[in-house]
C-alpha positions as CSV (number, residue, x, y, z in Angstrom):
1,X,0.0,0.0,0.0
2,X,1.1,3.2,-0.6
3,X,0.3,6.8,-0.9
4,X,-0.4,9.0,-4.2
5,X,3.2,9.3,-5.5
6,X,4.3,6.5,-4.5
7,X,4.4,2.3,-5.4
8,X,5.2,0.1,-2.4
9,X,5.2,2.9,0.0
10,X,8.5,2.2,1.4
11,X,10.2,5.5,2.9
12,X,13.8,7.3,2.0
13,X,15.9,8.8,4.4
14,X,14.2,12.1,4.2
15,X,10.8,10.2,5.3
16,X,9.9,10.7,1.6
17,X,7.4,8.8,-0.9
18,X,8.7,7.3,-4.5
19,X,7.5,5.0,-7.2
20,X,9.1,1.9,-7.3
21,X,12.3,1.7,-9.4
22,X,12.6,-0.2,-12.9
23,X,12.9,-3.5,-12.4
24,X,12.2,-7.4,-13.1
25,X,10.9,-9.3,-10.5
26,X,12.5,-11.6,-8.4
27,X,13.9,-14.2,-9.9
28,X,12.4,-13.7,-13.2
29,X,9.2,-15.2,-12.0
30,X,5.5,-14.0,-12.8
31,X,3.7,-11.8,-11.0
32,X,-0.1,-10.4,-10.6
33,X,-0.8,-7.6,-8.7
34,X,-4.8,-6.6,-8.1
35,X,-6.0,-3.4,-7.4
36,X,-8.5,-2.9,-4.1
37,X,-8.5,0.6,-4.5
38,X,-6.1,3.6,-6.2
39,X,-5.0,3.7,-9.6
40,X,-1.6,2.7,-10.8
41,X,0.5,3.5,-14.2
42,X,3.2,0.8,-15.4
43,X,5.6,1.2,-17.7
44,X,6.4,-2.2,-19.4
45,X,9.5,-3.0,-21.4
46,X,10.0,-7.1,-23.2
47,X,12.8,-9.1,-22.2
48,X,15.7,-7.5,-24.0
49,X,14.9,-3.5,-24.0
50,X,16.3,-2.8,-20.7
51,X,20.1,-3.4,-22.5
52,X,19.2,-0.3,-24.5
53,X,18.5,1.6,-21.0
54,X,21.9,0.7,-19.3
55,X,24.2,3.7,-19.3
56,X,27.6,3.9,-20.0
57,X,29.1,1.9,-17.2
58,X,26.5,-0.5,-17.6
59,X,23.9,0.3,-15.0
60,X,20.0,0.7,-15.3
61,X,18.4,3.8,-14.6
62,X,16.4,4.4,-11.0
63,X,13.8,6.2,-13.3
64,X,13.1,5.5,-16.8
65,X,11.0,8.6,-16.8
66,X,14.0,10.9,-15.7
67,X,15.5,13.7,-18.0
68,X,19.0,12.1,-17.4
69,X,18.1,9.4,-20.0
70,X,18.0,11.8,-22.7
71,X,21.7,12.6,-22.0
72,X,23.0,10.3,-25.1
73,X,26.7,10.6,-23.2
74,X,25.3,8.6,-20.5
75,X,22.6,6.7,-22.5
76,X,24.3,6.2,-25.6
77,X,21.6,3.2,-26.5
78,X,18.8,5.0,-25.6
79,X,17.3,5.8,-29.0
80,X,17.5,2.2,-29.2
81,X,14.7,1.0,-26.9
82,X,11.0,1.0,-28.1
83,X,8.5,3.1,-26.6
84,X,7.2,1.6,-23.3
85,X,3.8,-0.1,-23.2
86,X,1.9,1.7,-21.0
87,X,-0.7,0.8,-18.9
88,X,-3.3,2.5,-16.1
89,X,-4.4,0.3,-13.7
90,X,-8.1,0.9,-11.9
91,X,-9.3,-0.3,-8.6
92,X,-10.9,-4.2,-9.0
93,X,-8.0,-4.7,-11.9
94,X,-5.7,-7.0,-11.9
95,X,-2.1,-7.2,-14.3
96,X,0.1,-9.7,-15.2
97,X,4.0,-9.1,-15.5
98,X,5.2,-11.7,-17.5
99,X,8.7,-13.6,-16.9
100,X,11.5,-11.3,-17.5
101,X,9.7,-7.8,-18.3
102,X,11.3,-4.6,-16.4
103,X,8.8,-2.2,-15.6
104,X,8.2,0.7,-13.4
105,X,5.2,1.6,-11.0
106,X,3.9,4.7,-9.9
107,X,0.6,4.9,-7.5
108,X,-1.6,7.8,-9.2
109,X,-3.9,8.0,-5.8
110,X,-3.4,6.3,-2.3
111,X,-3.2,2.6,-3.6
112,X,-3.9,-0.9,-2.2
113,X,-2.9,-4.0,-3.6
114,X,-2.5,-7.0,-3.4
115,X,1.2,-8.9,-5.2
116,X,2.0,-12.2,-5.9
117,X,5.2,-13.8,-7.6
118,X,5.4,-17.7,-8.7
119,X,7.9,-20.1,-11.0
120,X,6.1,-22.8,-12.8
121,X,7.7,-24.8,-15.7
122,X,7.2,-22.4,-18.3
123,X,9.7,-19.5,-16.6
124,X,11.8,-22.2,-14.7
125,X,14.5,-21.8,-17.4
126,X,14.4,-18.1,-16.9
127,X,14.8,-18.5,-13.3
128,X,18.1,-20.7,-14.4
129,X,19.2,-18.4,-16.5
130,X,19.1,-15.5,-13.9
131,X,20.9,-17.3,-11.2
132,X,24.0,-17.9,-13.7
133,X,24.0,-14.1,-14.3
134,X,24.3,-13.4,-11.1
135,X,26.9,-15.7,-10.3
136,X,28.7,-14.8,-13.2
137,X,28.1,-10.8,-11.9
138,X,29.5,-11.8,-8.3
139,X,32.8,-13.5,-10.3
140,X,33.7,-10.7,-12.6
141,X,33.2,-8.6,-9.1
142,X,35.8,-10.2,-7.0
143,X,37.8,-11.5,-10.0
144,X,40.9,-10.2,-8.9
145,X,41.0,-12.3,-5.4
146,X,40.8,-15.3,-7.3
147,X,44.5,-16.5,-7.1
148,X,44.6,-15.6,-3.1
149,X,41.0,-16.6,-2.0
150,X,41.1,-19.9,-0.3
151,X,37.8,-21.7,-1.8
152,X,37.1,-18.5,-4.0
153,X,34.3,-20.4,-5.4
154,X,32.3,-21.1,-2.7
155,X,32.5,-17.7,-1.4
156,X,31.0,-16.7,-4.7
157,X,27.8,-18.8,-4.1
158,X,27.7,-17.4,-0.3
159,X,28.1,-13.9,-2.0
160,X,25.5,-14.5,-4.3
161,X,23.0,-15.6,-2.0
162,X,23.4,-12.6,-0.3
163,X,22.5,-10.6,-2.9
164,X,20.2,-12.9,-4.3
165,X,18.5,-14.6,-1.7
166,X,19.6,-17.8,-3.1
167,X,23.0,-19.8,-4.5
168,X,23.6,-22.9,-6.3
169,X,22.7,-25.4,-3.7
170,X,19.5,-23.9,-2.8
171,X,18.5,-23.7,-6.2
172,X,19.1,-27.6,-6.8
173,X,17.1,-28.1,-3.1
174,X,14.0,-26.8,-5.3
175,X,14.2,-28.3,-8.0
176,X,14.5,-31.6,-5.8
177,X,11.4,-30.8,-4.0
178,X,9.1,-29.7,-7.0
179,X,10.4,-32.7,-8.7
180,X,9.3,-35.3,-5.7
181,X,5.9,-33.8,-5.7
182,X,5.3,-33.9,-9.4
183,X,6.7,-37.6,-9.4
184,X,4.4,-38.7,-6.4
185,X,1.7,-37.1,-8.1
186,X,2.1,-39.1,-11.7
187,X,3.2,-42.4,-9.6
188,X,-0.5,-42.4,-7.8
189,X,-2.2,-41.4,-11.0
190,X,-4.4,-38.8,-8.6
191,X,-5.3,-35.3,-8.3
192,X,-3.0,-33.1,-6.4
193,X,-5.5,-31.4,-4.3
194,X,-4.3,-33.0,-1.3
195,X,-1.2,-32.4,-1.5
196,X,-1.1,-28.8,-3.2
197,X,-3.9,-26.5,-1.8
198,X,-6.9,-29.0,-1.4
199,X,-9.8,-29.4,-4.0
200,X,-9.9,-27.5,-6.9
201,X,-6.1,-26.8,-7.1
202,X,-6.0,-28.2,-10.9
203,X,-2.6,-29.5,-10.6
204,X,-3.3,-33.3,-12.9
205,X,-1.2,-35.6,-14.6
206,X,-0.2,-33.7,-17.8
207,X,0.3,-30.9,-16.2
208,X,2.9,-32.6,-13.7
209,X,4.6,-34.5,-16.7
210,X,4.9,-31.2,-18.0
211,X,6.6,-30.0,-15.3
212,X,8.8,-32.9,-14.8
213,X,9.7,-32.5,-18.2
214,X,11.0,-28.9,-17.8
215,X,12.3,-29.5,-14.7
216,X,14.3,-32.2,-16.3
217,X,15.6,-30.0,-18.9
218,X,16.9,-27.1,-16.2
219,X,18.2,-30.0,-13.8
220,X,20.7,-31.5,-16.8
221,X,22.0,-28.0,-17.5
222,X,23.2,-27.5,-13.9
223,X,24.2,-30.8,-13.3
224,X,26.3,-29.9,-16.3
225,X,27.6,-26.5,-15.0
226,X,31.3,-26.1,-14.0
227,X,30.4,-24.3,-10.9
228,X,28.0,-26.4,-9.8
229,X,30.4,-28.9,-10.0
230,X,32.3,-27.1,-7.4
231,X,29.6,-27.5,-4.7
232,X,30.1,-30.1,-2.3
233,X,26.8,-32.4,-2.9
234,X,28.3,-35.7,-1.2
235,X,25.2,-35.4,1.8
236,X,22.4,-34.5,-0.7
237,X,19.9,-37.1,-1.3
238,X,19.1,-38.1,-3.5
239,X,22.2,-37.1,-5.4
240,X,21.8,-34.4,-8.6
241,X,22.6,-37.3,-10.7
242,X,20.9,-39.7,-9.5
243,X,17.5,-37.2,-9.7
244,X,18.3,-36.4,-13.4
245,X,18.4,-40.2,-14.2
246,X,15.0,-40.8,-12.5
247,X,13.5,-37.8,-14.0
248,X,15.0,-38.9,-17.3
249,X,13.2,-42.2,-17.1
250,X,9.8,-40.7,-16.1
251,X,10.0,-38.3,-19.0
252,X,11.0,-41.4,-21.7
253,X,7.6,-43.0,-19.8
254,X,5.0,-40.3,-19.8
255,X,5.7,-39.3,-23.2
256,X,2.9,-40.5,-24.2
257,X,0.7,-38.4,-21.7
C-alpha cells in the first residue's frame, strides 16, 4: 500500500514517498498484482529493451522517466529501446507481469494491492538463466581475489545468495522438492488437491509430466555447470545425478501423456 506518488510505500531517508524503481521481479518469475483501491501506471518494457536503458558503465536507470536518459553521453543506447507499453491500472483490476519484463510503477492516488510472484515450468529456465548471471556478476566482481582466496568459489555462491536470496545449492534443493511432488503425483495417477492446496487446485497428470519435463531440462543443464560442479553435494539425497536419471526415465515413460 502506498500513498499517491508512491508504489510500495517504502520511505527514503528524508521520510519521503517514490515510485518503485525499474525493475524485473524476483527471480524472473511472474507476478499479478490486483488493485483494491487507487489507480496505478506501469511502464512495461520485453525481455531485452532494458540493455538499450543501461548507461555507459553498464547500469540501469532508477527512473526510466527521468531527463537524465536523454543525455545520449550517458545513455548512448537509448534511441534504441521502443516506446514503453503503458498501462493504467483501476481499482478491482488486476495485471500480469510476465517472466522477465522490467517495468516501473507509480501509484496515481493512495493505492492498495494485493502482489503475488510464482515459478512454474514455463519461466523455470528463466529463473536458471538468472541465477547464472548473477553468479557470473558476483565472479567478474571479486575476480581479482581469485588466485589468493582460499575456496574463491564457494564464497562466490555465499556472495551470491546474499544478494540474491539464493545460491547454487538452494537452487538444486528446489528443483529436488518440485520434482518429488510432481513424481508422487504421476506415480499415484491422482489429483494433487491433497497435496497442493486441497480441491480444486488443478494440478493433474499432464500438467505434472509437463513440469517434470521442464524440470528435467533445467536439472541437466546445472548438473552440467562447471560451478556447480564445485559444490560439495556428497550429503544431498538423493544425489543431482541420480534425480536427473530418474527424472529422465519418467520423462522417456509419460511421453505418451
Amino acid at each position: 500500500m502506498g500513498p499517491a506518488g508512491s508504489c510500495c510505500g517504502s520511505p527514503d531517508a528524508n521520510r519521503r514517498f517514490h515510485r518503485s524503481p525499474f525493475h524485473a521481479d524476483i527471480f524472473r518469475s511472474f507476478s499479478w498484482s490486483a488493485n483494491i483501491c487507487g489507480r496505478k501506471k506501469w511502464l512495461f518494457f520485453p525481455p531485452g529493451q532494458e540493455e538499450a536503458l543501461r548507461d555507459r558503465h553498464g547500469g540501469l536507470p532508477y527512473d526510466v522517466t527521468s531527463p537524465a536518459l536523454l543525455d545520449s553521453h550517458l545513455y548512448p543506447r537509448r534511441g534504441l529501446c521502443s516506446p514503453a507499453l503503458e498501462l493504467t491500472q483501476e481499482a478491482g483490476e488486476m495485471v500480469f507481469v510476465p517472466s522477465g519484463w522490467h517495468h516501473q510503477v507509480h501509484n496515481l492516488e493512495d493505492t492498495i494491492s494485493i502482489n503475488h510472484n510464482w515459478v512454474n515450468g514455463c519461466n523455470l529456465a528463466n529463473m536458471w538463466h538468472f541465477l547464472q548471471q548473477e553468479l557470473r556478476a558476483v565472479q567478474q566482481e571479486v575476480s581479482q581475489w581469485k588466485e589468493t582466496m582460499p575456496d574463491w568459489h564457494r564464497h562466490c555462491q555465499v556472495i551470491m545468495r546474499s544478494c540474491t536470496g539464493i545460491n547454487f545449492e538452494e537452487f538444486y534443493h528446489f528443483l529436488k522438492v518440485i520434482a518429488e511432488r510432481r513424481l508422487l503425483l504421476l506415480a499415484e495417477g491422482t489429483d494433487s488437491g491433497a497435496m497442493e492446496g486441497g480441491a480444486g487446485s488443478g494440478l493433474g497428470p499432464h500438467q505434472a509430466a509437463f513440469d517434470v519435463s521442464r524440470i528435467t531440462e533445467v536439472l541437466a543443464s546445472v548438473v552440467a555447470h562447471p560451478d556447480f560442479q564445485k559444490v560439495d553435494t556428497g550429503m544431498f539425497s538423493p544425489r543431482p545425478e541420480e534425480l536427473l536419471q530418474q527424472l529422465e526415465e519418467v520423462v522417456a515413460s509419460t511421453a505418451s501423456l
